[in-house]
C-alpha positions in Angstrom: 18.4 -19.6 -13.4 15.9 -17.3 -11.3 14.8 -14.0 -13.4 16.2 -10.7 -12.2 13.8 -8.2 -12.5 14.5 -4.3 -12.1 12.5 -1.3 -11.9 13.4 0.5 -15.2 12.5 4.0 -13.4 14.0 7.7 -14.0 14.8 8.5 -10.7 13.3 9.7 -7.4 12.1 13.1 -8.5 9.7 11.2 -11.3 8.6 8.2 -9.7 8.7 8.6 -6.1 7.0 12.0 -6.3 3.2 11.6 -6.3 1.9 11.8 -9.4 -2.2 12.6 -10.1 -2.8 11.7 -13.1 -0.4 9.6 -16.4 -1.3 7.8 -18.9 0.3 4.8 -20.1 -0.5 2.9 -23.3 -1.8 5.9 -24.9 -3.0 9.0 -24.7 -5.9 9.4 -22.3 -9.6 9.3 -24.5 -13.3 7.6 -24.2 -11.6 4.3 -25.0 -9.0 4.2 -22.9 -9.0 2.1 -19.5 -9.6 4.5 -16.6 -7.2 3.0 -13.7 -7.7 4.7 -10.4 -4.7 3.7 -8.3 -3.7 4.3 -4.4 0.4 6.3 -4.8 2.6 3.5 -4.5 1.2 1.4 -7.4 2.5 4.2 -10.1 5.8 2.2 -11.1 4.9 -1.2 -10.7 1.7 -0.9 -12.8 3.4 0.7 -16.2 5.4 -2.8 -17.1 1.9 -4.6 -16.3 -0.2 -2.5 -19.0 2.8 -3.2 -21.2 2.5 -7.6 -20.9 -1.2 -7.1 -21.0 -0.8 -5.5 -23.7 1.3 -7.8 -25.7 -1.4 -10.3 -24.8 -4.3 -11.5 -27.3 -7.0 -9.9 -24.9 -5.1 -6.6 -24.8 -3.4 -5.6 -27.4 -6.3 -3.1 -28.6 -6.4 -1.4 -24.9 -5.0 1.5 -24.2 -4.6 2.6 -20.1 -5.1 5.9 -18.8 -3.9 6.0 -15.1 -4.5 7.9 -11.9 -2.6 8.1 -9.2 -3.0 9.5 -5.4 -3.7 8.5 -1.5 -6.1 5.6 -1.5 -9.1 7.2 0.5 -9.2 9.9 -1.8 -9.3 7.9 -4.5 -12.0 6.4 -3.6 -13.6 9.5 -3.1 -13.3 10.5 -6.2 -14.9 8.2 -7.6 -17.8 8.5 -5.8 -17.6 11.9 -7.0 -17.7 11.2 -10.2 -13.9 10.5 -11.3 -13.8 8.3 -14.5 -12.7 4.6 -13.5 -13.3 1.5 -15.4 -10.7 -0.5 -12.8 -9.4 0.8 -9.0 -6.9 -0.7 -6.9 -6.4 0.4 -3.7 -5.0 0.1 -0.1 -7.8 -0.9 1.6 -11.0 -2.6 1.4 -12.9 -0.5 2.3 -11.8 2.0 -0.5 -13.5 -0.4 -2.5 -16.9 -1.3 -0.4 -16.9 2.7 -0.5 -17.9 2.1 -4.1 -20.4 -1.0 -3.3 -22.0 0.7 -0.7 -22.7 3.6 -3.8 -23.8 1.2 -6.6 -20.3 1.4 -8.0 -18.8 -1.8 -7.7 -20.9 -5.0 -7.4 -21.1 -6.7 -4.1 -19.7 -10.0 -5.5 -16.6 -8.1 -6.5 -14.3 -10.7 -4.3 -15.3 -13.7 -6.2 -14.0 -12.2 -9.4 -10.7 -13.6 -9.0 -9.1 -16.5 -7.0 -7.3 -14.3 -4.7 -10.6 -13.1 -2.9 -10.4 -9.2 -4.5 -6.6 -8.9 -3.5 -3.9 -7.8 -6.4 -0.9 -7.0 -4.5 0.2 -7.8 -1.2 3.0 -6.6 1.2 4.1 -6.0 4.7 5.1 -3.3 7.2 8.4 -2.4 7.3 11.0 0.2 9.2 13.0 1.9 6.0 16.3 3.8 8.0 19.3 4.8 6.6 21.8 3.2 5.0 24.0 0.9 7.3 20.8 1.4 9.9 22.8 3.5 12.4 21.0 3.6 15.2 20.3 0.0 15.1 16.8 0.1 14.8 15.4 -3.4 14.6 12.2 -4.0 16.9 9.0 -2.0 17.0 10.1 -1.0 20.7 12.8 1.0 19.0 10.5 3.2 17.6 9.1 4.2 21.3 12.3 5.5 22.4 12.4 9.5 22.7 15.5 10.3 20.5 13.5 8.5 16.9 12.0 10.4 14.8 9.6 9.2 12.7 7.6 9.3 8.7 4.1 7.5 8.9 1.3 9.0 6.5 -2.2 10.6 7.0 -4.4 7.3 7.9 -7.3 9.3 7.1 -6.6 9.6 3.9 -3.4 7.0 2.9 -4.3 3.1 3.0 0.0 2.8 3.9 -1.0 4.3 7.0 -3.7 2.5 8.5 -1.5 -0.8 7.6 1.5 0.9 10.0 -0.8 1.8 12.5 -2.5 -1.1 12.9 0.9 -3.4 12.6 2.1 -1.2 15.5 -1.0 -2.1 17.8 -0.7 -5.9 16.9 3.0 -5.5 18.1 1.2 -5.0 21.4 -2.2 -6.5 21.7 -0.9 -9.5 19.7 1.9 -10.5 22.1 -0.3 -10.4 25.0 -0.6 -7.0 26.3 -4.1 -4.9 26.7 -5.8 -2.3 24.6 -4.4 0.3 26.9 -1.1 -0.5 26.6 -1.2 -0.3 22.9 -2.5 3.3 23.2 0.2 4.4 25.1 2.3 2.3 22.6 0.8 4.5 19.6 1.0 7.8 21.7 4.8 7.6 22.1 5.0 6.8 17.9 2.9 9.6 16.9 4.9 11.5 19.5 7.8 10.8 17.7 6.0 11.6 13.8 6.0 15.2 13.8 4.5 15.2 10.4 1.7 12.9 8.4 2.1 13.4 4.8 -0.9 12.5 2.6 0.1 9.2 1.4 2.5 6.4 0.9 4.2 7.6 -1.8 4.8 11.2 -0.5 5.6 9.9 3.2 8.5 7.7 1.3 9.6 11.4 -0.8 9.6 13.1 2.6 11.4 10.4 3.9 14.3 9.9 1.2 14.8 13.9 0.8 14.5 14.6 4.8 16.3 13.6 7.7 14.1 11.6 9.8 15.1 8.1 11.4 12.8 5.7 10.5 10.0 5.5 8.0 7.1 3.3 8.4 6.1 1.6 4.9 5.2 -1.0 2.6 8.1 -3.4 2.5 7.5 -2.8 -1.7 8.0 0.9 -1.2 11.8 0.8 0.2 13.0 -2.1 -2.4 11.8 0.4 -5.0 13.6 3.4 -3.5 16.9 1.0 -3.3 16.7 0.0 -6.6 16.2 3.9 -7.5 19.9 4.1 -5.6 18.4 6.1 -2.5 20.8 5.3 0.6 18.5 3.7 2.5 18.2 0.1 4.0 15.0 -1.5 5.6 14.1 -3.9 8.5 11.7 -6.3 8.7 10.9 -7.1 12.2 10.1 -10.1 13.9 6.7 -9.2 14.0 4.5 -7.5 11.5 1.4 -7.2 9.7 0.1 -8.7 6.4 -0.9 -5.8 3.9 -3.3 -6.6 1.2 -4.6 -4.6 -1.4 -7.5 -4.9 -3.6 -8.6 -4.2 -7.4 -12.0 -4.4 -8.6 -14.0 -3.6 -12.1 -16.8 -1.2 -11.9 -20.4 -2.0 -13.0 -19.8 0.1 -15.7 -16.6 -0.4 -16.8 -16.0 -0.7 -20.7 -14.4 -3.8 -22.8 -11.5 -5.4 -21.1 -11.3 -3.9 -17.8 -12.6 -7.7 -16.3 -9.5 -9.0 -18.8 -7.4 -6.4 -16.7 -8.3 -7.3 -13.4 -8.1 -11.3 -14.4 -4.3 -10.8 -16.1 -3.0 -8.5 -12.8 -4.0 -11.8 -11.1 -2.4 -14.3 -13.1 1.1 -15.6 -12.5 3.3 -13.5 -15.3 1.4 -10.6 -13.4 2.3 -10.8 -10.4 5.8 -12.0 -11.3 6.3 -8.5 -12.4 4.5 -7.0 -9.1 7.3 -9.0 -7.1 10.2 -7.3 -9.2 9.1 -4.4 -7.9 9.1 -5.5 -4.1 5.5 -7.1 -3.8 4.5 -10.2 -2.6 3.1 -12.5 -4.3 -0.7 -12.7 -3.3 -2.0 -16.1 -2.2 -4.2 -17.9 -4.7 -2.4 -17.4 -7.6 -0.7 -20.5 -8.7 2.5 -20.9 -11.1 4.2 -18.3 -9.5 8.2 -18.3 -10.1 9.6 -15.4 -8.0 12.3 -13.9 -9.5 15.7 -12.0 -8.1 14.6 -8.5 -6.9 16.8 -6.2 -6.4 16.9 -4.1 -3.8 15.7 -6.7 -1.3 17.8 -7.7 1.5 18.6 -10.9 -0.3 17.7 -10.5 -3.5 17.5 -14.5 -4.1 15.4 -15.1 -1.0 13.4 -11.4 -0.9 10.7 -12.3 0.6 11.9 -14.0 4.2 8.7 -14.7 6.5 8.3 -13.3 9.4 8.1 -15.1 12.6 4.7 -13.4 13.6 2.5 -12.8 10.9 -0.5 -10.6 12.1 -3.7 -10.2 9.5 -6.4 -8.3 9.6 -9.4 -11.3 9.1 -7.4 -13.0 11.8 -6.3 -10.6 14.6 -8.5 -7.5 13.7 -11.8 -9.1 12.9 -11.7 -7.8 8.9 -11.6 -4.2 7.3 -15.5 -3.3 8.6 -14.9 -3.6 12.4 -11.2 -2.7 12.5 -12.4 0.8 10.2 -15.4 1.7 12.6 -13.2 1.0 15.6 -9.5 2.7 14.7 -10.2 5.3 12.2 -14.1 6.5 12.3 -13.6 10.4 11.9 -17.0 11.1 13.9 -19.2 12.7 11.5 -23.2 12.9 12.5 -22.3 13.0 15.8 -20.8 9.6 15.8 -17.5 9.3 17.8 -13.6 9.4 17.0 -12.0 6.1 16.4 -8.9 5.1 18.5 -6.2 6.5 15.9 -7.9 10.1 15.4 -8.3 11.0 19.0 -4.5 9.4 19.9 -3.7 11.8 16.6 -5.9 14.8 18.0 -3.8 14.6 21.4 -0.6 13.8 20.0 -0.3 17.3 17.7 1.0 16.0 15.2 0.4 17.8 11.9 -2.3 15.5 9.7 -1.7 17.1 5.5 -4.2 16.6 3.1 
């Protein structure tokens, strides 16, 4: 019998709210495990401290976790925030940190998954029963849909949607123009970016907007919090993965961490709460999860599957190209100037 696994959460107002700073494990000290996490990971993560550390290699750590947008996470760190471990949205949150003696350059062949921890895909959350029958990304471009997408530059979520909106496109044959106009008519249609994942998804759930651009992960999590909500997955979509990497410094049992969050019982758990599995890691028995759409198949592949290695030529071109925010003179990437003339208002 498949394992049902649940997200033993207290509600919306505690777990979908972003948080900046918990601690898990323990109270936060020198000895404790300084995680620096993009938003979304907040829930998922406290019942993986908790089988690491009921495991021989952990049961003397103690975890002392951050939370926020995945940008300025990694800011932070170069800043000086405390982080033995960091998992974020994006790779190049973490080559951020390589680029500054942080992390070491090697920090992919750490693990057999290449650097990733958690993977996902894009997804339309709408409301419960979906009632204006949104189910293709041309949906989105109509003039009556309103739309919840984050600040790409600062939320890893929202580079993922953008990006999965311009495969949609380019990726079914049409031409870099026509995915700008494609992107126009969406931001359009987003009045508002909120800072990250997690607070698009609390602007989402408490507002009144018709569609919500996220993680796949994100809306089984708010249906198994009992938000009336439902979710699409269309026929088309793009593959999110995130990565977790030690830093050179790191104390005693962060490289245990990152090799347990990357073992099979790991990322069983991850998949309870909506991710999918990441490839490489073998063993893997994927459990019941509620909240999906189909809870004993939740994970249903998508006919077109667009990455970023494949489509986008990795995280180094596809960041100078979409999202470069034009400092020393340099110019705006595609997304910022499409925001700049769209209006719509980018929090921090």
């Amino acid at each position: 019998m498949k394992k049902t696994i649940k997200a033993t959460v207290a509600g919306l107002t505690g777990v979908l709210a972003l948080t900046a700073c918990t601690s898990a494990g323990g109270s936060e000290s020198k000895d404790s495990l300084s995680v620096v996490a993009f938003s979304v990971m907040e829930a998922a993560n406290e019942p993986v401290f908790e089988a690491f550390q009921d495991s021989d290699a952990g049961e003397d750590i103690e975890f002392a976790a951050s939370y926020g947008a995945s940008g300025d996470q990694s800011r932070a760190v170069v800043d000086g925030k405390d982080a033995d471990y960091v998992h974020f949205s994006l790779e190049t949150d973490v080559t951020r940190l390589v680029g500054e003696g942080l992390v070491a350059e090697d920090w992919k062949e750490a693990t057999p998954t290449n650097g990733i921890a958690t993977s996902s895909v894009v997804v339309f959350v709408v409301r419960e029963g979906n009632p204006l029958g949104v189910d293709s990304w041309d949906d989105l471009a109509q003039d009556d849909i309103e739309i919840v997408t984050p600040n790409p530059g600062s939320s890893g979520a929202a580079r993922w949607n953008i990006l999965a909106a311009w495969a949609h496109i380019v990726g079914n044959g049409g031409t870099e123009d026509e995915a700008k106009e494609f992107v126009s008519q969406l931001l359009a249609n987003t009045p508002a970016l909120p800072a990250s994942g997690r607070e698009a998804t609390s602007a989402f759930v408490e507002g009144d907007q018709d569609v919500l651009l996220s993680y796949e992960n994100e809306a089984i999590l708010a249906k198994q919090n009992g938000e009336a909500i439902d979710y699409v997955v269309p026929t088309d979509t793009l593959l999110i993965e995130n990565p977790a990497a030690v830093t050179v410094d790191a104390k005693d049992g962060a490289e245990d961490f990152l090799e347990f969050v990357t073992s099979a019982e790991a990322q069983e758990i991850y998949a309870g709460f909506g991710f999918r599995p990441v490839a490489g890691v073998d063993g893997v028995e994927l459990p019941e999860v509620e909240g999906a759409n189909d809870p004993a198949d939740p994970f249903p592949a998508p006919e077109q599957l667009f990455t970023i290695d494949g489509d986008f030529g990795g995280w180094g071109e596809a960041a100078e190209k979409f999202f470069a925010d034009g400092e020393d003179g340099e110019p705006l990437g595609i997304i910022p100037t499409l925001i700049e003339e769209s209006g719509a208002d980018a929090q921090e």
